[in-house]
N, C-alpha and C positions, 0 to 999 in steps of 0.2 A: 648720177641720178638726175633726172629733170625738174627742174624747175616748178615749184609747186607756188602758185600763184593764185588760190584759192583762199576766197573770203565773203563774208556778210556783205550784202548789196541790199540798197534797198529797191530792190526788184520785186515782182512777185514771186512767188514759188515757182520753182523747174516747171511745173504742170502748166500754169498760166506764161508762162516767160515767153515762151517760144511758139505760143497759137499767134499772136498778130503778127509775131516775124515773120511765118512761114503763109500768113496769109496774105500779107505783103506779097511776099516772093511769087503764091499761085497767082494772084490777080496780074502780075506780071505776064505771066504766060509761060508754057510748058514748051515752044516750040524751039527746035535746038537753035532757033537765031536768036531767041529770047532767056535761053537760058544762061545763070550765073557764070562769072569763067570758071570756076572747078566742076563743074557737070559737064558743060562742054568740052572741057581736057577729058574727060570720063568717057564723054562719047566716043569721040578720036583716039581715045584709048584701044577703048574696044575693038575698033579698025585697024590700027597702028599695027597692032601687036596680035593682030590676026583671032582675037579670042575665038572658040569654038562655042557656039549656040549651042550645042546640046545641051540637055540634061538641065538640072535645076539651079536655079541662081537664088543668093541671099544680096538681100539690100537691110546692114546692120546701122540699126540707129537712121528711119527712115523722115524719120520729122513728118511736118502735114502734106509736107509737098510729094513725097513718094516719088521723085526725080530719078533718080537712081532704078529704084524698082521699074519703073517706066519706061525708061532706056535700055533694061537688061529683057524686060518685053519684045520692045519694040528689034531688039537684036536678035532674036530670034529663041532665046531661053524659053522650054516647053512650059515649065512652071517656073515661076517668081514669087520668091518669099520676102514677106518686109518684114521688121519686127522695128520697134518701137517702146520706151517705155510710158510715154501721152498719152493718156488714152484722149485728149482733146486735139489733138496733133494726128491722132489715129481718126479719128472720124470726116474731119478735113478732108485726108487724102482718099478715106473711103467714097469720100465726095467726085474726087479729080480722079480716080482709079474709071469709076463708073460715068465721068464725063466721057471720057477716052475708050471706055469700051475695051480695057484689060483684063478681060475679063481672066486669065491666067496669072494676076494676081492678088497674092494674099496677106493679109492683117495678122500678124500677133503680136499682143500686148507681152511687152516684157524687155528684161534687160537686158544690155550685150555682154555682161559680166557673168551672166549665169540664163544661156539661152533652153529653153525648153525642145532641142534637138536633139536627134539623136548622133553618136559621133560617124563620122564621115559621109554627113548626110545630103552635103552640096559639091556641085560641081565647079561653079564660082560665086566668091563674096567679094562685095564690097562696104567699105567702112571707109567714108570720104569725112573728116574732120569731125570726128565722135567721138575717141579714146581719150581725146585731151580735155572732154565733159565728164569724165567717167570718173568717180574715187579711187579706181584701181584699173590704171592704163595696162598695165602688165597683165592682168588678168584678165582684160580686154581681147589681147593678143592670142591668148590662152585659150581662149574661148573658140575666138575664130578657129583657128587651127586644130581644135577639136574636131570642130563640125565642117570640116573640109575634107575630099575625101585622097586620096594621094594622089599626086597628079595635079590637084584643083587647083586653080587660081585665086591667087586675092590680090585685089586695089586697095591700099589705103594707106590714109595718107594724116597726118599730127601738123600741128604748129611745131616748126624748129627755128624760133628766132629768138633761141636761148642765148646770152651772151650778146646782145647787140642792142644799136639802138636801140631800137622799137621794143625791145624789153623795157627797156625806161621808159618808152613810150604807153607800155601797155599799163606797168604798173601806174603813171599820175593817170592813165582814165579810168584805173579800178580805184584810185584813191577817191574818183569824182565820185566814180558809182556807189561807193561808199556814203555818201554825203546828198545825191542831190536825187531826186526821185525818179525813176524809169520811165512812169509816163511825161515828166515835166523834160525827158534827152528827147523823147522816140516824138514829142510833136513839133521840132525842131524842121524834119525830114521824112514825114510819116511816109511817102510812097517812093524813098532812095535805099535802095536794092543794098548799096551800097553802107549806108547807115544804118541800115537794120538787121542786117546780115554778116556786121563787120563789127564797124565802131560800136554797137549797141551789145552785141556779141562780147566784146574784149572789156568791158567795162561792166558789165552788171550780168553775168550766166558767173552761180555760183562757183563753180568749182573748174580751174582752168589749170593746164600743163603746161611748159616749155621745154621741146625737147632739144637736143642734139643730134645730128644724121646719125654719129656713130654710137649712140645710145639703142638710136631705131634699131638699126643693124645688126646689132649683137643681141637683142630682145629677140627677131624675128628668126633670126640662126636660131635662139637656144629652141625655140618654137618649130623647129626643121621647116620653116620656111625660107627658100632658097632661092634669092634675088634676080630678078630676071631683066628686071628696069629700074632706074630712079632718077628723078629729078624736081625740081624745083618747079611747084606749082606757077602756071601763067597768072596769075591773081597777083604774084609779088613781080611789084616793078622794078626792083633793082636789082632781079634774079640776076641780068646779063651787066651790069657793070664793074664786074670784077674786084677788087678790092673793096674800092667804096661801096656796094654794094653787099658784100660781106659784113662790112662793119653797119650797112643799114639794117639788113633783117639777116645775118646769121645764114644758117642753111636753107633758110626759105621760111616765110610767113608762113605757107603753109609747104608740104617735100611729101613726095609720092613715091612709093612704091610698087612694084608689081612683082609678085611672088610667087613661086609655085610648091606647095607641101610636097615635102619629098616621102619616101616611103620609110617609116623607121624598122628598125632589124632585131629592134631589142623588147624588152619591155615598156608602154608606156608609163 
C-alpha cells in the first residue's frame, strides 16, 4: 500500500490553498520555455511518443493554470476537456484559457474520483501529480480508465519517493506545516515557481500519498491499462545517480507513466 501521509495543516481549505499557487505559476507564463519541468516533460511527451491529435483530450485535476489542457490544445486535440474540483482555480484558468484564445476548450467543475463522463468518452487523459491529492488514489485510477476509450492514452504520473530520504524529508516539513501558518511559509518566496509548487505543496495540501513504481504498476494493470513508457520525472535530480540517488528520492519524486487502455473481453 502507499504511504499515506495525510494530515491537519494549518493551511487554508483545498478551495483557497491552491488559487495563489497556481496564480504564481500563470503570472509566470504559459510559454513552453517558461513552463514548470513536469508540463514541459508533457510537452515532449506528446512528441516523443508520437501521440495522435485526434479526437478529444481530458486534462484530470487542471488546477488554475489549465497547462495541460492548453498543451493538449495547442497539439492538435479537436476538443479539450479540463475538470477541476476549484471552482476558484476554475475561474483563473477560464481567465488564461480566453487570454490564449482556446477557444476548444472546456471547464468542469468536479472530481477525478467520480467524473461526470460518460465511459469511454476520451481519446487521451492526462492526470500529471493529482491522484496523490486525492482520498482515494485508486479510485482515481478507476475513474480514468473508465472514461478512456480502448486504444486511449493516458499520462500520469504520483509521487514515488516512498521509502527514501526525502520521505523523511517530506514528513519534518509536514511536521512544520502542522505548526507554523501557510501564509507566514508562502512570503518567505512568494514569486519561486519553485517554493510554491513544491515545498509549499509537500508541507501544507491536506491530503498527500507516497507511492512505490511497483504499486503503480499493478494498480494500472488491474485497471487494463497497459504500459507503454515510464520514467522518472525531470523535476527529480538525483533521478540519474544511481544508487545514491535511489536512496535520495526512491522511484522518483515524482515517476511517469504513459499507458494505453486495452480492450477487455469480459465483463466490466
Amino acid at each position: 500500500m502507499p504511504k499515506n501521509l495525510s494530515r491537519v495543516t494549518v493551511a487554508p481549505a483545498i478551495e483557497q490553498f491552491y488559487t495563489p499557487i497556481h496564480a504564481a505559476m500563470t503570472n509566470a507564463g504559459n510559454s513552453v520555455e517558461g513552463l514548470r519541468p513536469t508540463m514541459a516533460e508533457f510537452v515532449d511527451a506528446l512528441r516523443a511518443f508520437a501521440i495522435p491529435s485526434t479526437g478529444v483530450a481530458l486534462d484530470a485535476g487542471s488546477g488554475g493554470t489549465a497547462t495541460l489542457a492548453i498543451a493538449c490544445s495547442d497539439h492538435g486535440f479537436r476538443s479539450v476537456q479540463a475538470i477541476d474540483l476549484n471552482h476558484d482555480s476554475l475561474r483563473l484558468a477560464r481567465t488564461v484559457i480566453e487570454e490564449k484564445h482556446r477557444w476548444n476548450v472546456g471547464l468542469t467543475c468536479g472530481s477525478v474520483l467520480a467524473m461526470p463522463f460518460g465511459d469511454d468518452a476520451f481519446d487521451f487523459a492526462g492526470c500529471v501529480g493529482v491522484a496523490h491529492h486525492t482520498p482515494e488514489p485508486v479510485k482515481a485510477v478507476a475513474e480514468l480508465a473508465r472514461v478512456l476509450k480502448p486504444g486511449g492514452k493516458l499520462y500520469f504520473s504520483v509521487y514515488c519517493s516512498a521509502d527514501s530520504a526525502f520521505e523523511a524529508v517530506v514528513r519534518m516539513l509536514r511536521w512544520v506545516g502542522a505548526r507554523v501558518p501557510f501564509q507566514t511559509m508562502r512570503a518567505f518566496f512568494p514569486k519561486s515557481l519553485v517554493w510554491n509548487n513544491f515545498v509549499l505543496d509537500h508541507t501544507y495540501v491536506p491530503i498527500l500519498w507516497l507511492f512505490r513504481a511497483e504499486e503503480v504498476r499493478k494498480l494500472l494493470a488491474q485497471h487494463h491499462l497497459s504500459i507503454t513508457g515510464e520514467w522518472s520525472s525531470r523535476m527529480d535530480p538525483f533521478a540519474h545517480w544511481g544508487r545514491i540517488g535511489r536512496w535520495m528520492s526512491g522511484d522518483g519524486l515524482m515517476r511517469v507513466w504513459l499507458c494505453e487502455k486495452q480492450q477487455q473481453t469480459g465483463p466490466k
